[in-house]
MARRO-786224 format. One line per field, with one value per residue (C-alpha): residue in one letter; chain; x, z, y. Coordinates in Angstrom, 3 decimals. Each point is the difference from the previous one (the first is absolute). Example, Ala and Ser with C-alpha at 12.3 -4.5 7.8 and 13.67 -1.06 7.14 Angstrom:
BEGIN
rest = (a_s);
kette = (A_A);
px = (12.300_1.370);
pz = (7.800_-0.660);
py = (-4.500_3.440);
***
This chain:
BEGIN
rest = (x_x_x_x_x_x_x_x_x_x_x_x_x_x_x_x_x_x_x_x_x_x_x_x_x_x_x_x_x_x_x_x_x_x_x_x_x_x_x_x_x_x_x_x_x_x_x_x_x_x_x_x_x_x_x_x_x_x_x_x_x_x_x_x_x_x_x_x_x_x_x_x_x_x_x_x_x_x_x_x_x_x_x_x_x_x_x_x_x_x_x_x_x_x_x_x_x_x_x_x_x_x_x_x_x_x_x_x_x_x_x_x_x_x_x_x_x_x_x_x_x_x_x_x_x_x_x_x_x_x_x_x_x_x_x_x_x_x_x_x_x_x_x_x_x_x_x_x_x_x_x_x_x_x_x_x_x_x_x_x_x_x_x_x_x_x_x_x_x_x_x_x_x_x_x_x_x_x_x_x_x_x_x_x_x_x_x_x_x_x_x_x_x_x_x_x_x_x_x_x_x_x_x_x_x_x_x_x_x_x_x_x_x_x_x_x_x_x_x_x_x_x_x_x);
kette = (A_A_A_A_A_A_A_A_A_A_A_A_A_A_A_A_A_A_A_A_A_A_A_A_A_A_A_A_A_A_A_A_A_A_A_A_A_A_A_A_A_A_A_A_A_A_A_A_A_A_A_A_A_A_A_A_A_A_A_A_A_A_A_A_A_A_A_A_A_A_A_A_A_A_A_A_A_A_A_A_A_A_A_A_A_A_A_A_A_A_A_A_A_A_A_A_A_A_A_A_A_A_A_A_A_A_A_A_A_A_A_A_A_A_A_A_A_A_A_A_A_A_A_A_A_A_A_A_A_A_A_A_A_A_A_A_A_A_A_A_A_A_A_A_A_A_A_A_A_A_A_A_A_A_A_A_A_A_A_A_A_A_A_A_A_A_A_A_A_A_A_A_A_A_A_A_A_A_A_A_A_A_A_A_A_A_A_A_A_A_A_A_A_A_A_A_A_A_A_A_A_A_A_A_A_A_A_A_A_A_A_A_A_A_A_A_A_A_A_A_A_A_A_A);
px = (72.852_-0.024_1.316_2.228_3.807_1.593_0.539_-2.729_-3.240_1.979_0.831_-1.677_0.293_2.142_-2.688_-1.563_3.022_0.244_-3.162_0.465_3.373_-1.357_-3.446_2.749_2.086_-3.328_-0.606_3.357_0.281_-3.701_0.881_3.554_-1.763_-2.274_2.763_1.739_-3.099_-0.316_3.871_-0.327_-2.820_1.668_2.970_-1.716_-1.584_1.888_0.715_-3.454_1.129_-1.653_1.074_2.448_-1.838_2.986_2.090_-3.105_0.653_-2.202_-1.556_-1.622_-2.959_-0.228_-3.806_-1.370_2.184_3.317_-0.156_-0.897_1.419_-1.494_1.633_-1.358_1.298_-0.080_0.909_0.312_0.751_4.060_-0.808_-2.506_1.952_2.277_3.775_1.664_2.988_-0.841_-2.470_0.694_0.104_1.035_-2.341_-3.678_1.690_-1.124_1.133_-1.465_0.894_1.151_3.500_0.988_4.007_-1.327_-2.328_-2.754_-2.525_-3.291_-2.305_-2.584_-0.434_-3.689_0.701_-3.579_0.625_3.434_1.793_3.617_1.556_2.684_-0.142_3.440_1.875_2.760_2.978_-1.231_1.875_-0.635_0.840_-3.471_1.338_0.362_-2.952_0.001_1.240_2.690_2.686_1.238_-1.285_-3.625_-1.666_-3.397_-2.460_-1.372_-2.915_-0.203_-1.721_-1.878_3.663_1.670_3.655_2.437_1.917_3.623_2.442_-2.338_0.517_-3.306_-0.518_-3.158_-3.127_-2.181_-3.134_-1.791_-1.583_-1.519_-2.296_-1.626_1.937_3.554_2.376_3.418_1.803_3.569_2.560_2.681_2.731_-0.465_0.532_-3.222_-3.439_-2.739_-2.779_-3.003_-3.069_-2.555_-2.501_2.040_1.767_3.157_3.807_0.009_3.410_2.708_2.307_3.474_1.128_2.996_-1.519_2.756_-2.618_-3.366_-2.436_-3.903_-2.699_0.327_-2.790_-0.498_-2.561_-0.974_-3.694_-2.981_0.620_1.611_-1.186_2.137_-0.967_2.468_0.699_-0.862_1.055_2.508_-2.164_0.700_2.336_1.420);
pz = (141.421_-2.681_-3.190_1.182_0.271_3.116_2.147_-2.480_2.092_3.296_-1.938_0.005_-3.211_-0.220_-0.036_3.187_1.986_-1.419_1.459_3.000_0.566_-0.601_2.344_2.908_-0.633_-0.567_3.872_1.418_-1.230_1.223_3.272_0.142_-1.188_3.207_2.136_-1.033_0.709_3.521_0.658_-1.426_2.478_2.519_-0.386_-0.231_3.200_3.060_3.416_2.176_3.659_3.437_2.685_3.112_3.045_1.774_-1.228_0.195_2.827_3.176_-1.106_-3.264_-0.684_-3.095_-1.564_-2.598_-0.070_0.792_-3.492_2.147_2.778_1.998_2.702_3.233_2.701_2.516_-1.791_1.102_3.567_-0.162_2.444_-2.423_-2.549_-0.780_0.364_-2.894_-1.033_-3.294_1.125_-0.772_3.495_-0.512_-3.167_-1.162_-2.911_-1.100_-2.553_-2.737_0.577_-3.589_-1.357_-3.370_-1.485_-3.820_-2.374_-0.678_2.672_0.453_2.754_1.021_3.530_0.625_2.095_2.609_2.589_0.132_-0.183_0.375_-0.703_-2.070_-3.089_-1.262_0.618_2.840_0.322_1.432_3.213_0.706_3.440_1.943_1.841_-3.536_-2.085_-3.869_-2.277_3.567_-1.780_-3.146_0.782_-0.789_-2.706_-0.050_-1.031_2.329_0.539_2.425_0.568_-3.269_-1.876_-1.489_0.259_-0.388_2.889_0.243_2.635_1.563_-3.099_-1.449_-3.569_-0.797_-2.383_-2.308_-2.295_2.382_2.762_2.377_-2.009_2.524_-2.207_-0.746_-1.652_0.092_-2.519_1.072_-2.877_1.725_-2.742_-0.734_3.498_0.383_1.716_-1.538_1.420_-2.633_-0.663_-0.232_-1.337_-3.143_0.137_-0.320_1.831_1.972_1.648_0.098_2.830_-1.076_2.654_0.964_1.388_1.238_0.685_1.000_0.410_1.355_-0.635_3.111_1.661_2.566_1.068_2.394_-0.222_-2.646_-0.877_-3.462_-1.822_-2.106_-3.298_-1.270_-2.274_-3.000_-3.413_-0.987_-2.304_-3.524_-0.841_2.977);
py = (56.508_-2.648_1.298_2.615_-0.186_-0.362_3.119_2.161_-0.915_2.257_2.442_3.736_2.058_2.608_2.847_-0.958_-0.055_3.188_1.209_-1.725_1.402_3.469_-0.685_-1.025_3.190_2.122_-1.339_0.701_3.284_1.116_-1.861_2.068_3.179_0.018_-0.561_2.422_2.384_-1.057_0.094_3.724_1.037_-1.814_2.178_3.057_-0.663_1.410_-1.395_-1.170_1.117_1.141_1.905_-2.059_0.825_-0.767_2.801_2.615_2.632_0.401_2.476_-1.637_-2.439_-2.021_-1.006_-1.715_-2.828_1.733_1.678_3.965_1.993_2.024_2.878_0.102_3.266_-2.630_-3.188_-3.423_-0.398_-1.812_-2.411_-1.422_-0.339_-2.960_0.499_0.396_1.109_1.002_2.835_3.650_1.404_3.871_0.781_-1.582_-1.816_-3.480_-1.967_-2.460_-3.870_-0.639_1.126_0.660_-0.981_0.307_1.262_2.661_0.240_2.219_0.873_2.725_1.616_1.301_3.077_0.841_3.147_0.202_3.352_-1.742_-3.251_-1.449_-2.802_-1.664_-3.066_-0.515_-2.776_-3.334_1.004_3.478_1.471_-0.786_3.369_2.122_1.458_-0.579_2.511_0.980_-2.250_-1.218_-3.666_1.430_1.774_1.923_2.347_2.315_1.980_2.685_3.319_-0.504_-0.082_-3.134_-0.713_-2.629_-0.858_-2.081_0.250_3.106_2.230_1.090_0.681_1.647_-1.967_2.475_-1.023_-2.583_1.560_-2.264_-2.910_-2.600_-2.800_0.000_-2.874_-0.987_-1.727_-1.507_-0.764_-2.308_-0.889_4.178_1.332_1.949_0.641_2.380_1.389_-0.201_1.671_-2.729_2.140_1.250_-3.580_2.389_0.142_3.020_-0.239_-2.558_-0.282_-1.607_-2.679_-2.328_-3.041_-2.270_-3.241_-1.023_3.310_0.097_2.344_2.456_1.828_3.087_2.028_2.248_0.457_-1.551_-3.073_-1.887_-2.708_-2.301_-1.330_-2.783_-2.680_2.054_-0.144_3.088_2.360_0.034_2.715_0.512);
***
């Protein structure tokens, strides 16, 4: 620009570089701020599984995607069923297809005419001849002639103040070693089972009559 000294005409004045320094860290900030938010929800969210036919014993039928179990007295005929050497062959276990080595994790089991069955997680490579909660590579809640219990290595320790709700959660604490059985209703711990898990463990299932339906991939409730 004629009339200027060299160098002026390019330059911006100090004020707006000011504001357009701030308007650029305005932007980052609100852009970090909402990543932030999702990485916390993402977080609180727990582990999205199903249940692996494979591993489900004769006995048991999943529905609805694999995400439900039901117990037939007859089952599945063996012949029918692909060989596997992953399947529970003594006890009508089945296990979920996704393991967990870290983290806080949540899930609900919708519970529909079943008097007995068991709820917990189990060691990636359980005994396909063992039940869960027979050992100390499993660790479950059980429900049984209207009474809870908590079962590990076949000892039973008795449940009170829970009675038998159709919906039940679990919430697993890795890093803290333990597995609680929640009251979804009062959003509330109701008992905590200490563990030892030595590596990769699975949300475990058994059930002798009804049938169970699994409700992952849901955030962990707030004060729990």
């Amino acid at each position: 620009m004629a009339g200027l000294l060299p160098g002026v005409a390019c330059r911006i004045p100090t004020w707006l570089e000011m504001a357009l320094s701030f308007a650029r860290s305005w932007r980052v900030c609100h852009w970090g701020a909402k990543r932030l938010g999702i990485s916390a929800a993402e977080a609180r969210r727990g582990i999205s599984f199903k249940l692996e036919e494979k591993t489900a014993h004769s006995s048991l039928a999943l529905f609805r995607g694999d995400t439900g179990v039901k117990y037939g007295m007859v089952g599945l005929e063996p012949t029918k069923l692909a060989l596997s050497m992953e399947r529970f062959r003594e006890w009508a276990v089945v296990l979920a297809d996704t393991a967990v080595t870290n983290g806080k994790h949540y899930w609900e089991v919708t519970v529909k005419r079943s008097q007995q069955f068991r709820i917990g997680v189990a060691d990636v490579d359980i005994s396909r001849d063992s039940c869960i909660g027979v050992d100390d590579h499993s660790w479950v809640f059980s429900f049984a002639q209207r009474k809870w219990h908590t079962i590990l290595a076949n000892e039973k320790v008795p449940i009170e103040g829970i009675g038998q709700p159709e919906k039940v959660g679990l919430l697993l604490e890795y890093e803290a070693q333990k597995l609680s059985l929640v009251d979804v209703n009062q959003v509330a711990v109701v008992h905590t089972l200490q563990t030892d898990f030595r590596g990769p463990v699975v949300p475990a299932f058994a059930l002798w009559d009804g049938e169970l339906l699994t409700h992952s991939g849901l955030e962990v409730p707030e004060g729990l």
